[in-house]
BABAMAR-818883 format. One record per residue (C-alpha): residue in one letter; x, y, z. Coordinates in nm, 2 decimals. Each point is the difference from the previous one (the first is absolute). Layout:
R   resn       xx       yy       zz
R      A        X        Y        Z
...
end
This chain:
R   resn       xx       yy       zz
R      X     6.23    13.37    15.24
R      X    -0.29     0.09     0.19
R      X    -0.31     0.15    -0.23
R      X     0.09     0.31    -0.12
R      X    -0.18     0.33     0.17
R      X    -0.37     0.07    -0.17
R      X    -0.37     0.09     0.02
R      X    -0.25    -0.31     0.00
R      X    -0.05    -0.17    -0.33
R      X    -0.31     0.13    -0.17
R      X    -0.10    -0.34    -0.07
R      X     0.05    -0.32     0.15
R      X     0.27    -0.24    -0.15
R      X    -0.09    -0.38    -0.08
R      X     0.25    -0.21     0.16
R      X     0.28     0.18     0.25
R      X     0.29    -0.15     0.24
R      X     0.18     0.29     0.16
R      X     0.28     0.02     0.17
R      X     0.00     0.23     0.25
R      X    -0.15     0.12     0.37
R      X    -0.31    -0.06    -0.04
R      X    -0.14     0.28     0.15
R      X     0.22     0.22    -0.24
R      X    -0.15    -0.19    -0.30
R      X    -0.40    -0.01     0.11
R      X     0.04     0.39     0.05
R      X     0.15     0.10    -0.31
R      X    -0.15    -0.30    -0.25
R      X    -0.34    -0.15     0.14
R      X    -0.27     0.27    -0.04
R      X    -0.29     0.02     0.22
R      X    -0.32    -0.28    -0.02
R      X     0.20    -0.23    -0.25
R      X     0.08    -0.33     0.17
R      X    -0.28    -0.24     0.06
R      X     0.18    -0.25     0.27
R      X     0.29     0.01     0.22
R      X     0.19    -0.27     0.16
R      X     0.31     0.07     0.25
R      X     0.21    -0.18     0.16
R      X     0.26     0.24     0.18
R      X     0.26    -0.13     0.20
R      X     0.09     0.07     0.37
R      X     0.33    -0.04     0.11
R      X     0.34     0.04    -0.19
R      X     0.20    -0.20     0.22
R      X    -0.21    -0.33    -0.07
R      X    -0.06    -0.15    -0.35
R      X    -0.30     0.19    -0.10
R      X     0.21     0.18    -0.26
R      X     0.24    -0.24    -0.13
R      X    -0.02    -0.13    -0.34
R      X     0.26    -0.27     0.04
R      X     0.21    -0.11     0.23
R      X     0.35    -0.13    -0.08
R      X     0.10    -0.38     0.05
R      X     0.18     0.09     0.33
R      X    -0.32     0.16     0.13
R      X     0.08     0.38    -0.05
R      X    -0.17     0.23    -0.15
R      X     0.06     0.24    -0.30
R      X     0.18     0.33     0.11
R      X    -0.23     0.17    -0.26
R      X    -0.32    -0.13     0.14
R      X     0.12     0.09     0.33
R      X     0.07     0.38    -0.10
R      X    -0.30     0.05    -0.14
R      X    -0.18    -0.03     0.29
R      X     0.22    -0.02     0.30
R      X    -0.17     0.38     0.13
R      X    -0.34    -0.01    -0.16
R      X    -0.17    -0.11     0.34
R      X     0.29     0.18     0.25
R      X    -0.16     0.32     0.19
R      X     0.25     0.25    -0.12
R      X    -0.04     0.36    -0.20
R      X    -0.18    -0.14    -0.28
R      X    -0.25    -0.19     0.18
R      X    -0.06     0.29     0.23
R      X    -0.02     0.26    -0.29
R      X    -0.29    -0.26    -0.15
R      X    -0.16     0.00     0.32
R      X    -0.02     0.41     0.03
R      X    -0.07    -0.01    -0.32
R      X    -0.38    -0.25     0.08
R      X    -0.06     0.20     0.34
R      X     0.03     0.36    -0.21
R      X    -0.24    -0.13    -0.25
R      X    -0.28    -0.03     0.26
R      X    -0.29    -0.18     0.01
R      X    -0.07    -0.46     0.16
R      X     0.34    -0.06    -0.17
R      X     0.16     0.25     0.15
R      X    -0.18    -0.06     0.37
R      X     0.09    -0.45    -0.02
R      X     0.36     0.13    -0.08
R      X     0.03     0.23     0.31
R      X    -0.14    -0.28     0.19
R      X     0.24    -0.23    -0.10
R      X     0.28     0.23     0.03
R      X    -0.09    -0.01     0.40
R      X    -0.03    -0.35     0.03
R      X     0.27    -0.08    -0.21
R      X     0.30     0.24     0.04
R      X     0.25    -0.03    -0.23
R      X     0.00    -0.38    -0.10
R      X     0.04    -0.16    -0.30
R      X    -0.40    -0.11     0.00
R      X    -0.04     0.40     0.01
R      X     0.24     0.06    -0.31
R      X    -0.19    -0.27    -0.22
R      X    -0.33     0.16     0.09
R      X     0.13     0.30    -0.03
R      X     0.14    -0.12    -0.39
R      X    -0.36    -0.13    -0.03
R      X    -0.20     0.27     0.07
R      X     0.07     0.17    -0.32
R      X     0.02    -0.27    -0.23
R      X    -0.38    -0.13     0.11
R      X    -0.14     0.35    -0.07
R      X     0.12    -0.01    -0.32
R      X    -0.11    -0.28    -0.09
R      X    -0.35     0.08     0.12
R      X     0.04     0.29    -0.23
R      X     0.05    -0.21    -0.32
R      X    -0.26    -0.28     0.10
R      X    -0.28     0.04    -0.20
R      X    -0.34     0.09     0.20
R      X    -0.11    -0.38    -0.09
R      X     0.34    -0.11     0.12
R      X     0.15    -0.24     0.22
R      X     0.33    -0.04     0.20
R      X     0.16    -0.33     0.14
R      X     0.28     0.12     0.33
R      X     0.18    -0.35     0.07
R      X     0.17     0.00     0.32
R      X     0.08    -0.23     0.28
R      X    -0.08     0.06     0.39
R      X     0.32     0.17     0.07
R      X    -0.16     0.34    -0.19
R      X    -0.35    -0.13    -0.10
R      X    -0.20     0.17     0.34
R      X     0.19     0.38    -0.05
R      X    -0.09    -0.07    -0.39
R      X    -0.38    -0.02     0.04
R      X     0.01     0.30     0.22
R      X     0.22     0.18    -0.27
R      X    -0.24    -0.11    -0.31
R      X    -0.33     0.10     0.19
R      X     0.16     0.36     0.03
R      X     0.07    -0.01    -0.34
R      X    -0.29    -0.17    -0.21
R      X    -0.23     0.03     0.30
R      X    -0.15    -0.26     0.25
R      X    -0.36    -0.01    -0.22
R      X     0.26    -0.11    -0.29
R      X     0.10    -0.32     0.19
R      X    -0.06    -0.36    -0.17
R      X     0.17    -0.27     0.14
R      X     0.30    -0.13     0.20
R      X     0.05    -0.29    -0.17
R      X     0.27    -0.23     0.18
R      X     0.16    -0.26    -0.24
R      X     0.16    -0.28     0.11
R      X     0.37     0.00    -0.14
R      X     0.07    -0.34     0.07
R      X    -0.06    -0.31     0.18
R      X     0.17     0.06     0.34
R      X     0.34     0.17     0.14
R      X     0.15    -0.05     0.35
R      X     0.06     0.31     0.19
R      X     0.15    -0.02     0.35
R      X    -0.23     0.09     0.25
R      X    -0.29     0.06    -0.16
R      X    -0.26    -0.10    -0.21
R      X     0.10    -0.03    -0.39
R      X    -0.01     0.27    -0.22
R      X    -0.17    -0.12    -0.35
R      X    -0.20     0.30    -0.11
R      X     0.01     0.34    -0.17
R      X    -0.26     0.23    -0.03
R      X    -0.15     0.18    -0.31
R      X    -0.13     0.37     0.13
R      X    -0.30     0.02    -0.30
R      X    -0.12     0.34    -0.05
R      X    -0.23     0.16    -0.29
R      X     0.04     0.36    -0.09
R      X    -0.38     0.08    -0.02
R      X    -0.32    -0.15     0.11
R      X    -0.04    -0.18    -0.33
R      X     0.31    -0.23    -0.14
R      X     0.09    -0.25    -0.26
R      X    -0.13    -0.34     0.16
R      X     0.02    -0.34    -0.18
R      X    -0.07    -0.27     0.25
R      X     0.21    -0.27     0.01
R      X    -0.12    -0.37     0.11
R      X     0.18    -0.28     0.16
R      X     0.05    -0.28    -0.24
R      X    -0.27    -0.32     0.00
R      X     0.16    -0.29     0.13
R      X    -0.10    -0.36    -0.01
R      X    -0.06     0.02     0.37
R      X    -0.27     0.30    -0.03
R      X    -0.19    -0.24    -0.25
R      X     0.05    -0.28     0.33
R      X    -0.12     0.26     0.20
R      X    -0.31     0.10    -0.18
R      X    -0.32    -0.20    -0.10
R      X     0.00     0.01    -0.39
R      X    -0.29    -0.13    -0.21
R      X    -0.06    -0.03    -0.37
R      X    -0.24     0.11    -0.26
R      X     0.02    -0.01    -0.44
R      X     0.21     0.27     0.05
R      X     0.25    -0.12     0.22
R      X     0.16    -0.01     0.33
R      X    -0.18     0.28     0.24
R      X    -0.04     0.08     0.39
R      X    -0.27     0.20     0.18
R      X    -0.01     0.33     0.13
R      X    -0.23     0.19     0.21
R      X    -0.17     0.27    -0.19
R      X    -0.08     0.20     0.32
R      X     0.23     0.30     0.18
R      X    -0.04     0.21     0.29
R      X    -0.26     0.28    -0.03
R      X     0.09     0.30     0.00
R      X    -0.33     0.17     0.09
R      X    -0.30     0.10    -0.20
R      X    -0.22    -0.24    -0.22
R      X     0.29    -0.06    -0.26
R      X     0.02    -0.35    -0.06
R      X    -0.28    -0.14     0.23
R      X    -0.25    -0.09    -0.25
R      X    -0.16    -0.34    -0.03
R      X     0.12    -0.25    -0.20
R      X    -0.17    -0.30    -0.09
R      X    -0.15    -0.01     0.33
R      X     0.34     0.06     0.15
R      X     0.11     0.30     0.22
R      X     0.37     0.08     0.12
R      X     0.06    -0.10     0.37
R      X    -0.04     0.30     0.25
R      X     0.28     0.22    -0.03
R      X     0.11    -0.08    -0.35
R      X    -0.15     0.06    -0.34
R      X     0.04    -0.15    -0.36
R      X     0.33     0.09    -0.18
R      X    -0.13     0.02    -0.34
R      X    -0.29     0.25    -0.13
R      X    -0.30    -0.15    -0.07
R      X     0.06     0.02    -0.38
R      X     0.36    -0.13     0.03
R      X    -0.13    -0.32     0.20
R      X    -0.27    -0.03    -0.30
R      X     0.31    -0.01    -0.22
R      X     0.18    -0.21     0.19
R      X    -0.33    -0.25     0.04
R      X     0.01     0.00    -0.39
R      X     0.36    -0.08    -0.06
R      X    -0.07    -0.31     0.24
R      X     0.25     0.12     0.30
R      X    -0.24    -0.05     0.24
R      X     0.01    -0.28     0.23
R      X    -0.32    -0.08     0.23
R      X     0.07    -0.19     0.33
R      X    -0.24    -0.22     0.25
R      X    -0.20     0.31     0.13
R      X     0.01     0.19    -0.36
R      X     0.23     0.26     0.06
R      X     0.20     0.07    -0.31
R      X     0.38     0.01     0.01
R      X     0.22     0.13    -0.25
R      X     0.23    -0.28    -0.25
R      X     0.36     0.08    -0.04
R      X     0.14    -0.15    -0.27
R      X     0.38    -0.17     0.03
R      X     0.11     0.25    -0.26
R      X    -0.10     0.25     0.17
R      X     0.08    -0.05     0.39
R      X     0.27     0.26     0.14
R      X     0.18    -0.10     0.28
R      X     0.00     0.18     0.34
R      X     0.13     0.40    -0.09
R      X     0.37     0.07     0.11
R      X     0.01     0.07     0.40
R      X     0.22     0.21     0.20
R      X     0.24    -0.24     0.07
R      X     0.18    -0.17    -0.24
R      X     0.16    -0.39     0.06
R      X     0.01    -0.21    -0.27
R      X     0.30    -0.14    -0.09
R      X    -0.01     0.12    -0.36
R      X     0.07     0.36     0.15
R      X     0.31    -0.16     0.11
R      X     0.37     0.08    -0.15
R      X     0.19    -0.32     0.11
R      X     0.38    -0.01    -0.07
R      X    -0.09    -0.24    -0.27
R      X    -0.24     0.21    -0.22
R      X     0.11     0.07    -0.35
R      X    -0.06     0.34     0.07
R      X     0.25     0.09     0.27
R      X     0.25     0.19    -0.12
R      X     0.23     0.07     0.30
R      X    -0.16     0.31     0.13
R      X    -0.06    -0.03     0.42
R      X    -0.32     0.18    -0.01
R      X    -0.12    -0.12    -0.35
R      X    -0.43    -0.05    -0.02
R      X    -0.16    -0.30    -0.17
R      X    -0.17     0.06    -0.29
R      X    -0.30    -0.13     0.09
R      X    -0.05     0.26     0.25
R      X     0.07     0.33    -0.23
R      X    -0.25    -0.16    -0.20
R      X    -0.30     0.00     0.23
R      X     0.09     0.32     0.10
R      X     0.03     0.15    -0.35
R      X    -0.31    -0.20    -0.13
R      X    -0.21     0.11     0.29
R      X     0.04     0.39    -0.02
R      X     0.11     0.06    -0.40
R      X    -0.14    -0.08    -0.37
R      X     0.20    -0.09    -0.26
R      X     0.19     0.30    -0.16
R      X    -0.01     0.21     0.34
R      X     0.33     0.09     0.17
R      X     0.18    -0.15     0.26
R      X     0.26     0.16     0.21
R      X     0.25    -0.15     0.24
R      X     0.21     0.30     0.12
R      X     0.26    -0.26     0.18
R      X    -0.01    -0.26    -0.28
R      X     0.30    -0.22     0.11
R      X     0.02    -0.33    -0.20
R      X    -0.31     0.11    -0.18
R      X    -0.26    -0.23     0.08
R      X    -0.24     0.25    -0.04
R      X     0.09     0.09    -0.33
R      X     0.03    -0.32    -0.17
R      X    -0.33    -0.07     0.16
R      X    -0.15     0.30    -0.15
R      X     0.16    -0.07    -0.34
R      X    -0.17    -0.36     0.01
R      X    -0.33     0.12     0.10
R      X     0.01     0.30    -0.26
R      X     0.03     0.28     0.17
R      X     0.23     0.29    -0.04
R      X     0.22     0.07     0.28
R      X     0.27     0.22     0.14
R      X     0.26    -0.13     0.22
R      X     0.26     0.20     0.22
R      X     0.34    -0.11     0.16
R      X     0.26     0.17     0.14
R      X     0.29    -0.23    -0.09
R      X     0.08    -0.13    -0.35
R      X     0.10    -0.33     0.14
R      X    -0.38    -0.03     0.03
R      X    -0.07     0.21    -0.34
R      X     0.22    -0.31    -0.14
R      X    -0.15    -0.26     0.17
R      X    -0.35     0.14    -0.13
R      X     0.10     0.00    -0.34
R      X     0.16    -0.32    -0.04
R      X    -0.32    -0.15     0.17
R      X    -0.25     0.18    -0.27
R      X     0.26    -0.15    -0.26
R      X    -0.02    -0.36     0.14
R      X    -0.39     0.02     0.07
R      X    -0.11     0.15    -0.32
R      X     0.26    -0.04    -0.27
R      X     0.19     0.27    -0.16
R      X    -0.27     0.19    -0.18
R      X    -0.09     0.12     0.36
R      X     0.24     0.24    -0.01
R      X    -0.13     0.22    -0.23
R      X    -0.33     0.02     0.24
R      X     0.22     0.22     0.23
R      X     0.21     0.27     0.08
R      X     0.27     0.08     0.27
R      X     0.02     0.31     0.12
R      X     0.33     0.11     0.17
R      X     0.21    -0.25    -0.11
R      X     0.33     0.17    -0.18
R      X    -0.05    -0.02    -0.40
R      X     0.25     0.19    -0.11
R      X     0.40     0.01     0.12
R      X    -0.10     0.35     0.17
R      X    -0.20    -0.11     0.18
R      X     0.21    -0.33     0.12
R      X     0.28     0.24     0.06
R      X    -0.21     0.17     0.25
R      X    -0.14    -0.30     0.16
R      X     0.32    -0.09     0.07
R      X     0.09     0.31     0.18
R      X    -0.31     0.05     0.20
R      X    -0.05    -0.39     0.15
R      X     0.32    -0.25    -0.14
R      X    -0.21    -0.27     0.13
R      X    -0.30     0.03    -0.18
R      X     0.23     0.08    -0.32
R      X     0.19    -0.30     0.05
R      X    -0.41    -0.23     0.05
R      X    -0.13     0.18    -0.29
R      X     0.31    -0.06    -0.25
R      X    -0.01    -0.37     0.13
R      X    -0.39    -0.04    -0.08
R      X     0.12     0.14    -0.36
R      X     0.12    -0.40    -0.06
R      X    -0.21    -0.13     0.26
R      X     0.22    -0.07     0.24
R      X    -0.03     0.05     0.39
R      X     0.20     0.19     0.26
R      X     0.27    -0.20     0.18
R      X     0.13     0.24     0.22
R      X    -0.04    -0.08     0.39
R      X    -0.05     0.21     0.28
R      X     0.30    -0.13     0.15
R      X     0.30     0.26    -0.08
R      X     0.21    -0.16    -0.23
R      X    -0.16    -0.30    -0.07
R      X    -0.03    -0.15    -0.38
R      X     0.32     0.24    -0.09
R      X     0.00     0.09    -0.41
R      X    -0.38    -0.19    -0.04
R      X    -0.32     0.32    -0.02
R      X    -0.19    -0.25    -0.19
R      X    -0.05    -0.38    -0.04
R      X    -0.20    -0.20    -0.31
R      X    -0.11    -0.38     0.01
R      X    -0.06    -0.19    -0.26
R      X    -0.02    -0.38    -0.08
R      X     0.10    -0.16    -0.33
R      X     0.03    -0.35     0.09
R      X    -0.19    -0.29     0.22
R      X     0.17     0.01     0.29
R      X    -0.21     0.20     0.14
R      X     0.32     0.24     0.15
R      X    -0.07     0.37    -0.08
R      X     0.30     0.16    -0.13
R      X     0.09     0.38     0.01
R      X     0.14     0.34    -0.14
R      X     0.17     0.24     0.22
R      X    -0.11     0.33    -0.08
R      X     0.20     0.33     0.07
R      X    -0.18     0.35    -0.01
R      X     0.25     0.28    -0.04
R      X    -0.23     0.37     0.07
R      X     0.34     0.19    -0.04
R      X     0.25     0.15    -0.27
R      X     0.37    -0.14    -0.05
R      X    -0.09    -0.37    -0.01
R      X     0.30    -0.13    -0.11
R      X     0.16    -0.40    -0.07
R      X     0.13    -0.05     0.34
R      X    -0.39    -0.02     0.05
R      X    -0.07    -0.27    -0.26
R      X     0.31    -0.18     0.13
R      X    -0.17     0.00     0.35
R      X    -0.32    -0.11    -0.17
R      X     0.19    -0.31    -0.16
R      X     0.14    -0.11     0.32
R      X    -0.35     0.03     0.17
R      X    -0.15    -0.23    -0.20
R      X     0.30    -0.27     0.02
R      X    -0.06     0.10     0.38
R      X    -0.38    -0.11    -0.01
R      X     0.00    -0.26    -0.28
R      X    -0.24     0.23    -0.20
R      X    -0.04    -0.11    -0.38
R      X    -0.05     0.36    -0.11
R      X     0.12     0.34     0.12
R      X    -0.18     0.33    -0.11
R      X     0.16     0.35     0.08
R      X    -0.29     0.27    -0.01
R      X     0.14     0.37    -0.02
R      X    -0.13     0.43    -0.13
R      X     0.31    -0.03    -0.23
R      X     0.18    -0.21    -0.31
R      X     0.25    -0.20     0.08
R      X     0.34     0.06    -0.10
R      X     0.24    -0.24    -0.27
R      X     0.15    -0.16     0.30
R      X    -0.31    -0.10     0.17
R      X    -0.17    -0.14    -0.30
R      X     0.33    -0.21    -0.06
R      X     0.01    -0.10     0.36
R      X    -0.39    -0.10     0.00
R      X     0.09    -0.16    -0.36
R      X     0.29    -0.23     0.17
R      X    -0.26    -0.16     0.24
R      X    -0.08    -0.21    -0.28
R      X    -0.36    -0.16    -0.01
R      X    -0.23    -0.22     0.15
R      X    -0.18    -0.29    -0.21
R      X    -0.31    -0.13     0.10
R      X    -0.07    -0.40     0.05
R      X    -0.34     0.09    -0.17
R      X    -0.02     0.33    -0.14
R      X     0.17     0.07    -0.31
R      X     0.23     0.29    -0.01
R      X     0.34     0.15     0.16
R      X    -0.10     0.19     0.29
R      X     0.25     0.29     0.06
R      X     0.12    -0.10     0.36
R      X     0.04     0.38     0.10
R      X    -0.21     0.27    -0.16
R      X    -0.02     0.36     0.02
R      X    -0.25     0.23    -0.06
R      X    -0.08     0.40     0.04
R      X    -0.36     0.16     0.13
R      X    -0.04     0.10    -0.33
R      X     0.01    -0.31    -0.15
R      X    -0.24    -0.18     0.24
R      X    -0.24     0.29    -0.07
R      X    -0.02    -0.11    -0.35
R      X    -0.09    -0.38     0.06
R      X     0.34    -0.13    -0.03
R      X     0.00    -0.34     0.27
R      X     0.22    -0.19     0.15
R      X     0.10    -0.36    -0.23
R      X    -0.03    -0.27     0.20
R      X    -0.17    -0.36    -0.04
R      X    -0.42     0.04     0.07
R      X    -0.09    -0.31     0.06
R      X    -0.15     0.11     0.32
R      X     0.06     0.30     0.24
R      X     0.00    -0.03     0.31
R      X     0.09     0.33     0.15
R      X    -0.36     0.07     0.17
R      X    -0.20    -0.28     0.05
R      X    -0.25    -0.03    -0.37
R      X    -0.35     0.10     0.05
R      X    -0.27    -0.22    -0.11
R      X    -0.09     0.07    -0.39
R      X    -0.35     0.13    -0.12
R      X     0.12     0.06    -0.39
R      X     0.26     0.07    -0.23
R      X     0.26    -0.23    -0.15
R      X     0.33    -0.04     0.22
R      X     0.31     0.21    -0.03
R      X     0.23    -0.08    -0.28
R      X     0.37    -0.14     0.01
R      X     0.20     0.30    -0.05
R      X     0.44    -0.13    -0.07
R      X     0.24     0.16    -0.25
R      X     0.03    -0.24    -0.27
R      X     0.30    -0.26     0.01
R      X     0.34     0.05    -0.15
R      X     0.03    -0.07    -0.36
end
């Protein structure tokens, strides 16, 4: 279900993943001046991979994904209605948007800026006036992007184009390779929430530098003159000593008395004083505008990838969120995806609200919070617009059968198998993976999502010859209504599958309704390890338990 129809919240929740357009959900639940720091990443193009969670072991991707946003960035009624819609309203927005329009015709780049548009104005109307937002693009969109967020926030409101180098190198035909994104940085006011952030010390900045020592340890010297700035502040004498023409002493005169006293002054050759920095407290270099260490890097080896294309390192959402937010402000990613963002945010302490369109990403989110942080994290949370009652699953299931059929899956974590090609994976919605042995081989259950009424034994039987079909160890059969007599028997006469290392029978075909999945009820199979989505790295919390029906008397 989509969230249902209402004013803005009176007060801001803690901790929200919605499901939903986001546009709908920052209109009706974000109130004005209540976020302190945005990072997007929106995608561009349907018909590449920017939107696909997964990709099937034959390469295709999920029908499901592909729905969702197969017309989101197509010129067509819609995107021309959202376009009238930024021209009637008036004002820079309105005048970049007619521009475009000229330039642009009716082309896809038109329809996503035309989807943008809105979407950035709202979210400069629930930025906070000491604010920040983070627009990460790539250089098909970023150029028409910076024009678009200068009409919106203003060009006096510009920070930074920070390019970040993605990865080491990439071999594009005929021309030079393509390595970077960019990071549009705006602020919402004049005055924003600023924590610098410094490169890391190295052993080759101590080779680099001329260190000394004192009693109090290890300690290089600094000038203690700047450029003047006019007037006689800071050119008084000092021991003799006057600034160089055109520069003038950094500290007061009763801060470099202070200093003298604490013994931080350093006299060379010719007398003039310069200032000692102590190892402990040398910063490195402050955080440029381009960004190229190799730590920033998401390499198909890291721990952290978890099979999403467009997935972000860590590392980066953490300089970002570090650099323009306190602990305990909010954090919003409107196009949260994998949710990096999030589990950054939940790392760093800092509340956060996350938006997604598709519950294959609403899933993936969850199960990566669960993994990261434990169990307990759940409670830190809500999710708004996800079906909690059979109502409400009932009429999921008649306004989008593909999202129905994701979010029923995500109820026992497992993840969409259906492929964009017609007919492929015939009787399989769903597949699990789990390991129970050391072979390393991942084995599966076959899940079957039935939206519909008059599910009936002939289906089971079909389920039961699916998973003979596929070699699946388990088969689960997910459906709005109870089974009948014949179908338990049938389910009953697929006997069970025993574990080399887990304990327990392990029904081999299982059936369960909506209503029953609502209330907790999970799937039995052997936990050793699940493999279904790639594990996120773990921050706290005690590992899942073994969950098996107990063994025949």
């Amino acid at each position: 279900m989509r969230p249902d129809c209402g004013k803005i919240q009176s007060s801001m929740p803690e901790n929200k993943l919605y499901y939903g357009d986001n546009l709908d959900v920052l209109r009706r639940y974000v109130k004005d001046d209540s976020i302190d720091i945005v990072y997007l990443d929106p995608p561009f193009n349907s018909r590449q991979d920017y939107n696909v969670l997964f990709a099937e072991k034959d390469g295709m991707q999920a029908a499901a994904q592909i729905m969702a946003f197969e017309d989101t960035w197509e010129w067509n009624q819609e995107s021309s209605r959202t376009y009238e819609e930024m021209v009637e309203a008036g004002g820079p927005v309105a005048e970049v948007m007619i521009a475009f329009r000229t330039f642009l015709r009716g082309s896809d780049m038109m329809a996503y800026l035309a989807m943008m548009a809105p979407r950035l104005v709202e979210l400069r109307r629930v930025l906070k006036e000491s604010g920040a937002i983070y627009l990460h693009c790539d250089s098909t969109a970023s150029h028409y992007l910076k024009i678009l967020m200068d009409a919106v926030f203003g060009p006096q409101c510009f920070r930074n184009e920070v390019i970040w180098q993605r990865t080491s190198a990439h071999n594009d035909p005929m021309k030079y390779g393509r390595v970077h994104d960019s990071l549009l940085f705006y602020g919402r006011g004049e005055k924003i929430t600023w924590n610098t952030q410094y490169e890391p010390i190295d052993e080759d900045y101590f080779k680099a530098h001329d260190f000394e020592e004192d009693e109090k340890g290890l300690f290089r010297k600094r000038d203690l003159t700047a450029p003047a700035h006019g007037g006689k502040s800071g050119q008084y004498e000092w021991k003799g000593k006057h600034p160089p023409v055109g520069r003038m002493w950094s500290y007061t005169e009763e801060n470099m008395r202070q200093l003298e006293t604490e013994g931080r002054i350093a006299y060379t050759k010719t007398g003039m004083p310069r200032l000692k920095i102590y190892e402990e407290k040398l910063k490195g270099v402050c955080y440029q505008d381009v960004w190229v260490r190799s730590e920033l890097w998401l390499n198909s080896a890291a721990q952290e990838r978890l099979g999403y294309p467009t997935q972000k390192p860590e590392a980066l959402l953490e300089r970002i969120i570090k650099s323009s937010s306190n602990e305990d402000d909010i954090v919003l990613d409107p196009f949260c995806g994998c949710g990096t963002a999030i589990a950054v945010a939940e790392k760093l302490k800092r509340r956060w609200i996350g938006i997604d369109i598709t519950h294959l990403a609403i899933n993936l989110i969850r199960k990566r919070l669960r993994d990261h942080f434990g169990e307990e994290v759940r409670k830190d949370y809500d999710i708004i617009g996800e079906p909690v009652s059979v109502t409400d699953a009932a009429e999921l299931a008649k306004q989008d059968p593909f999202q129905f059929q994701s979010w029923a899956l995500g109820l026992v974590g497992a993840r969409i198998a259906t492929s964009a090609k017609k007919g492929a994976d015939k009787g399989i919605d769903g597949r699990l993976y789990f390991h129970d042995d050391k072979s390393g081989r991942s084995k599966q259950i076959i899940l079957s999502v039935k939206a519909g009424e008059n599910v009936n034994v002939a289906q089971v039987r079909d389920l039961r010859g699916v998973i003979e079909r596929e070699k699946a160890e388990i088969g689960v059969l997910i459906s709005m209504e109870p089974p009948s007599k014949p179908m338990t028997k049938e389910a009953a006469e697929a006997g069970f599958y025993k574990s080399p290392h887990v304990e327990g029978n392990f029904p081999r075909l299982q059936i369960f309704t909506i209503e029953q999945l609502l209330r907790g009820e999970q799937i039995a199979y052997p936990r050793l390890l699940d493999v279904t989505y790639k594990q996120a790295p773990r921050a706290r919390g005690k590992a899942a338990q073994t969950m098996a029906l107990p063994l025949d008397e």
